[in-house]
N, C-alpha and C positions, 0 to 999 in steps of 0.2 A: 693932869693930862694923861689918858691914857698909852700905857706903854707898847707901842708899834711889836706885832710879832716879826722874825727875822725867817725868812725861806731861802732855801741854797739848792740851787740845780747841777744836775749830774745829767750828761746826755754821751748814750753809747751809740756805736754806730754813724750814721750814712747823714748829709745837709740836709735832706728831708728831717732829721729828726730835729737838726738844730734849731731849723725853722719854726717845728712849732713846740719847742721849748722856747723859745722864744715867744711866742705869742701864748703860751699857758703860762709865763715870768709877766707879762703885761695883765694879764687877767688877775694874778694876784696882787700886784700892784694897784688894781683899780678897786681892790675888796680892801686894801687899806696894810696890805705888807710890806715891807721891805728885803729888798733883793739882797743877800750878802754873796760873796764867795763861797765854793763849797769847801773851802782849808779853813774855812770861820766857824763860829758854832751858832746852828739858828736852830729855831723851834722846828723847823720841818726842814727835810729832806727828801726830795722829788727826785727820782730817779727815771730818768726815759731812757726805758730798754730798746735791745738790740736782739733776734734772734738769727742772722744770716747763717753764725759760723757757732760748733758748738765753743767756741774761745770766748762769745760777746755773754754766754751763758756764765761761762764764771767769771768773768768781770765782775758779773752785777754782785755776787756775792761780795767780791772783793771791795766793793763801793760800800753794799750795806753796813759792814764792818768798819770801815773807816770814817763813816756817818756814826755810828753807836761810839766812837772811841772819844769822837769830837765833844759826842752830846749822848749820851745812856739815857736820857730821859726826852730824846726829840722821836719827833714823830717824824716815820720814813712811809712817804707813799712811792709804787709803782706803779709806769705806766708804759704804755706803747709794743712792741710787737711782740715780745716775750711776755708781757703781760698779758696778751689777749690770747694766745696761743695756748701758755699753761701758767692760769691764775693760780689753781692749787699749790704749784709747785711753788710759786712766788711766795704765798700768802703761807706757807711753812716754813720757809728763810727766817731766823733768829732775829727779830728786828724791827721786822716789814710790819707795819696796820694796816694799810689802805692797798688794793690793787686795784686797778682800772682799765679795763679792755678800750676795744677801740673806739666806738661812741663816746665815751662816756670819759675818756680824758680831758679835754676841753671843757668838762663842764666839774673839774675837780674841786672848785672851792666849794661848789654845793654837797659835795661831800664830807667836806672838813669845819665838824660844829667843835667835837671833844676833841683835845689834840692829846689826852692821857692814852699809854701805851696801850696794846692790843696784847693779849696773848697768843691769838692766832691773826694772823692778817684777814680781815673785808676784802670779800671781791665782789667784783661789779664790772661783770663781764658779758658783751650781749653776743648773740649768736652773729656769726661774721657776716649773715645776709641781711643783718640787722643795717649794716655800716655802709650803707647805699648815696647817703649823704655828703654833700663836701663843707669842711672848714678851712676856711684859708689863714694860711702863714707866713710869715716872715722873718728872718731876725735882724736884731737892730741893737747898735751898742755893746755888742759882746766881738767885733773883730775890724777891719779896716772895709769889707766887701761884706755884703747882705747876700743870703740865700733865702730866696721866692719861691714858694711852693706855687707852681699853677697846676697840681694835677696829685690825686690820688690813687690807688689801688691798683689791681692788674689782672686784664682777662687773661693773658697769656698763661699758659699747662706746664711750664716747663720745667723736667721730674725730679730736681732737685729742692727746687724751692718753696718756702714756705709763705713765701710776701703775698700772694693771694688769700691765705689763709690766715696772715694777720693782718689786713690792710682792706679787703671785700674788693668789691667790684674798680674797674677803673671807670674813674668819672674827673672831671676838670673844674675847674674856677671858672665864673664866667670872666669873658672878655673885660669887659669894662671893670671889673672889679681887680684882675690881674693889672690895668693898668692905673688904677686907685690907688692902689700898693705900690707898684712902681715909683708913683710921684710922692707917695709919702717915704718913701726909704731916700728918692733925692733930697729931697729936702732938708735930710739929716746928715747933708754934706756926706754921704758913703757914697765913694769912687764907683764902686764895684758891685754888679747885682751879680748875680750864679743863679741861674734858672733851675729850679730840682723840680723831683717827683719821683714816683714808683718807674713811669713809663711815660716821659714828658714826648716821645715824636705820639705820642696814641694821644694829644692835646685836642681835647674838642669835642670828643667824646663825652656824652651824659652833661654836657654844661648846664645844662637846665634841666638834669632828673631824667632826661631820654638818650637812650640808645646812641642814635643816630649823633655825625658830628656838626653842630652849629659853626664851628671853625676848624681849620688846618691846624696845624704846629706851624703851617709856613704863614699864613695870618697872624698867628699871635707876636712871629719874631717881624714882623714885617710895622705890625702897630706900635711893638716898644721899641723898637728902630726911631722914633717919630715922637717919643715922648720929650718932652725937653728938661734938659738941668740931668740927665742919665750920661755919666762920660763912658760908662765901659759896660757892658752885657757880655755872658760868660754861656753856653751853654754846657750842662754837665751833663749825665751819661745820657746816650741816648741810643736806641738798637738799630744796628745798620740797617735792617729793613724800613726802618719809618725814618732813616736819612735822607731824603729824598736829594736829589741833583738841584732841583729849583733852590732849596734850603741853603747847599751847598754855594752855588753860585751869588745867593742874595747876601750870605755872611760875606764872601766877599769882595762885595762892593758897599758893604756896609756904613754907619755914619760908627755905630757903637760896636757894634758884635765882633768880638776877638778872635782871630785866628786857631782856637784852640778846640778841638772834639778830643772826647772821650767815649770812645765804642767799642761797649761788650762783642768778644770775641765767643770766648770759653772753651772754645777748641779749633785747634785748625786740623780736625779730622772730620769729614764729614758722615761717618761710621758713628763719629761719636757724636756730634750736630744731631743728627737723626735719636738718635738715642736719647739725648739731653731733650728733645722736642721743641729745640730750635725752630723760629721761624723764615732760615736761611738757611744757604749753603757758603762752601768756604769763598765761588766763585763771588757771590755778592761783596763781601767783605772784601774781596781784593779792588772791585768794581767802586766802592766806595772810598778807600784811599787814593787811589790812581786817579779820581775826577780832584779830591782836594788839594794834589800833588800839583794839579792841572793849573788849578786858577789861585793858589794859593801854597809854594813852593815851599816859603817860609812857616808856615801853619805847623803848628804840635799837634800828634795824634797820640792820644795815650788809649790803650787796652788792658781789657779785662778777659782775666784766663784762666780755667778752672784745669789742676792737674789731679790726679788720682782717679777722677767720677769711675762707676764700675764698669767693666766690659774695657778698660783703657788699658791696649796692650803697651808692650815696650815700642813695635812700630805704631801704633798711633800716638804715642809720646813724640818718638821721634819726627814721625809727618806734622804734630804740632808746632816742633822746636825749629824743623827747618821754614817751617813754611813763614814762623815769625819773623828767625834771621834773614830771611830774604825780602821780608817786605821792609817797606820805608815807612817806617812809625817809629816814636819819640821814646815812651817807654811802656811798662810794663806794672797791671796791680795784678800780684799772682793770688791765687786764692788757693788753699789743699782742699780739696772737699773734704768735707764732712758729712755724719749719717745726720737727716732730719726727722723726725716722727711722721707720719700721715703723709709722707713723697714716695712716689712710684717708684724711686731711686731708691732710696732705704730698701727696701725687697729686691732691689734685683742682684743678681748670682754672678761671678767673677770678679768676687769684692779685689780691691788692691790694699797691698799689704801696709800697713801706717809707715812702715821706716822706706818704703817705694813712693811713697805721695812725699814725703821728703825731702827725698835724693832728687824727684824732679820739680819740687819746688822750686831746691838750693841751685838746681839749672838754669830755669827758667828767670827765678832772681836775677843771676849773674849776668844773664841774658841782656835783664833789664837796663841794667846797671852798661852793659857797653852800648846797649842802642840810646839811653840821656848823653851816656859821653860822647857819641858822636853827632846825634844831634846840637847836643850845645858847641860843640866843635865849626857844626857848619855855619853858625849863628856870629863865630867870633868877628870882629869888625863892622859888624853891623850895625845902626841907628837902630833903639827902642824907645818903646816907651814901659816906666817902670811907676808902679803903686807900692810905696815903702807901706812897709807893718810899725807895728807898734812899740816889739818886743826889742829892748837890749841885749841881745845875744852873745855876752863876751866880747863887750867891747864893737861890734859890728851892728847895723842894722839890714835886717833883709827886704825885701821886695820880689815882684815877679812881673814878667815883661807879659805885655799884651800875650807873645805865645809862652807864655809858662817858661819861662827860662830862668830860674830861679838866680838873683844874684846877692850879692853883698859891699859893702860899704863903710867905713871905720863910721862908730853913732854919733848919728846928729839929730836931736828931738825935732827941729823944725823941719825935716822930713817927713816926720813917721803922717802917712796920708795925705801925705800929695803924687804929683805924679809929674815925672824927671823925662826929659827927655837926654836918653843917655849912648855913648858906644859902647859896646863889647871886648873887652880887653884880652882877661884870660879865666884859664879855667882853675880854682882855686881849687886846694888839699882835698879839702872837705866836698868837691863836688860843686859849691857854687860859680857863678863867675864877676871878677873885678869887674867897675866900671869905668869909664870916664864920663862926668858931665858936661853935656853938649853946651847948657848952661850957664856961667862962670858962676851968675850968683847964685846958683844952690850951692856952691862949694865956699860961699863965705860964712 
């Protein structure tokens, strides 16, 4: 019989990417591989990069190395947005044979006949208005909750980023097929879908290869509302300008959709909004919590918030810092900017100093950290419901309530993936919160 090859994936970055390393781990599975861990040693190592921050840039090195250390004689491909961005740079990494831009990831076993080392890395990398196309993704059996890719790429300019330039145009899944997937990830008993993409509220756009949009964002949540055997739908980040109110109001009156947004801020200066070539001002984004506040009290807001970008004085730090501390949101993903190649950003003048994007990181952190505490503060005594994980965590198992309120629980395996209906007790060392089960028999 012959001997099955072994491949091990490595995924940097953002649920989009999980998703479809997930679905390029099932393509190798139907060419006749098997999946191991990446701490195992296999014949190949897939690495799907990251290029947001330049930190996701030396990861990858860090991955290739500890891929060579495992197996000195495995073949290591690269793929996904640092891959398409700068293949040379990949493809001269100590290690790497295979690179793979953005077309051309999903169709990677057609690339892998010899698995003997490279001295230089293969690229195969197509021009980014090449990648006008969609592939749809999911992942499945790698966590307790599936992330659903319905949407690719991003028209949006804005002069930091590079996801246009590794990702092409924005375009969507069609309808019927986001809900294909849908029932095929219920069906594999996962709790939890999380909706991803580059720019999932611009859903509907290019569904069929055109422009124009065959559906809303508010259609597509509106159809997996209605899908059956679906207990829980998550939406993850989406831009306060394509949050619409109707959106807002239909999560909550929902059968499945969770109390919980996540929406990029990046600055609460509108000086620097402007700047960054946002498609809002700071007034929208207030306009947008204040309605979810409205009909849905208990609901988690988390934000995204770039400190340092150039032209950021110390008062517009400051009109950032306050204007977070006074709104009502949950917490806080801070990000330092970083310089990216080919962004209108990298060239602009009044750069800020690396140990000042720092200083207002370890701010805005701290930030973070009292606005989770007093949100889970407000939450104590209250009825959830909770999706346990998998993991043994010293003795305890975790889970997270419909609005993200992360808790914990002395371990019990006939937990891990169900869903508890539990109170809120208190607020633990470490930041989680006790439970009690409303229950008795989950507690036998």
């Amino acid at each position: 019989m012959e001997n099955r090859k072994k491949v091990a994936f490595y995924t940097l970055g953002c649920k989009l990417n999980f998703s479809e390393t997930s679905t390029i781990a099932r393509n190798f599975n139907d060419e006749g591989f098997d999946r191991v861990d990446f701490e195992e040693i296999a014949d190949i190592y897939v690495i799907n990069t990251c290029s947001v921050t330049e930190n996701a840039d030396k990861q990858f090195k860090q991955v290739v190395k500890k891929a060579m250390k495992l197996n000195e004689k495995a073949f290591v491909a690269a793929v996904g947005c640092y891959a398409q961005l700068k293949p040379e740079e990949l493809a001269a990494v100590d290690g790497v044979d295979l690179v793979l831009g953005a077309t051309e990831k999903f169709k990677i076993t057609d690339y892998i006949h010899d698995l003997s080392k490279n001295d230089m890395g293969e690229v195969h990398s197509c021009e980014i208005a090449e990648a006008d196309f969609y592939v749809g993704s999911y992942s499945i059996g790698d966590r307790t909750r599936a992330f659903l890719k319905v949407q690719d790429g991003c028209d949006y300019k804005c002069t930091y980023c590079t996801i246009p330039l590794a990702r092409g145009i924005s375009r969507s899944d069609a309808l019927e097929n986001v809900l294909k997937n849908a029932k095929e990830i219920s069906a594999q008993n996962i709790r939890e879908i999380v909706l991803t993409g580059v720019n999932i509220g611009d859903y509907g756009k290019g569904e069929f290869g055109n422009k124009k949009h065959e559906h809303t964002f508010l259609d597509l949540v509106k159809a997996l509302d209605e899908v059956e055997g679906i207990e829980r739908l998550r939406i993850s980040s989406i831009e306060p300008n394509l949050l619409k109110n109707e959106t807002i109001e239909f999560v909550s009156k929902s059968r499945t959709f969770v109390p919980h947004f996540h929406i990029p801020l990046q600055s609460g200066s509108n000086d620097i909004l402007k700047l960054m070539k946002r498609r809002y001002l700071r007034e929208v984004y207030i306009d947008r919590v204040n309605k979810i506040r409205e009909v849905m009290p208990h609901a988690c807001i988390g934000v995204d918030v770039i400190v340092g970008f150039p032209g950021e004085t110390d008062e517009h730090f400051l009109e950032t810092y306050h204007f977070l501390n006074d709104l009502d949101i949950s917490y806080l993903h801070v990000f330092t900017y970083s310089e990216r190649d080919n962004t209108e950003a990298a060239d602009m003048e009044a750069v800020v100093p690396s140990n000042v994007r720092a200083k207002r990181s370890k701010m805005l952190r701290g930030l973070s950290v009292k606005k989770r505490r007093a949100f889970y503060e407000s939450q104590l005594g209250t009825n959830r419901t909770v999706l346990f994980e998998s993991e043994n965590k010293e003795g305890y198992i975790h889970g997270f309530t419909e609005n993200y309120v992360k808790v914990k629980t002395p371990w019990n395996p006939e937990l891990v993936n169900t869903l508890q209906e539990i109170n809120l007790t208190k607020i633990d060392e470490d930041g989680s919160v006790r439970l009690e089960f409303l229950n008795k028999l989950a507690e036998a």
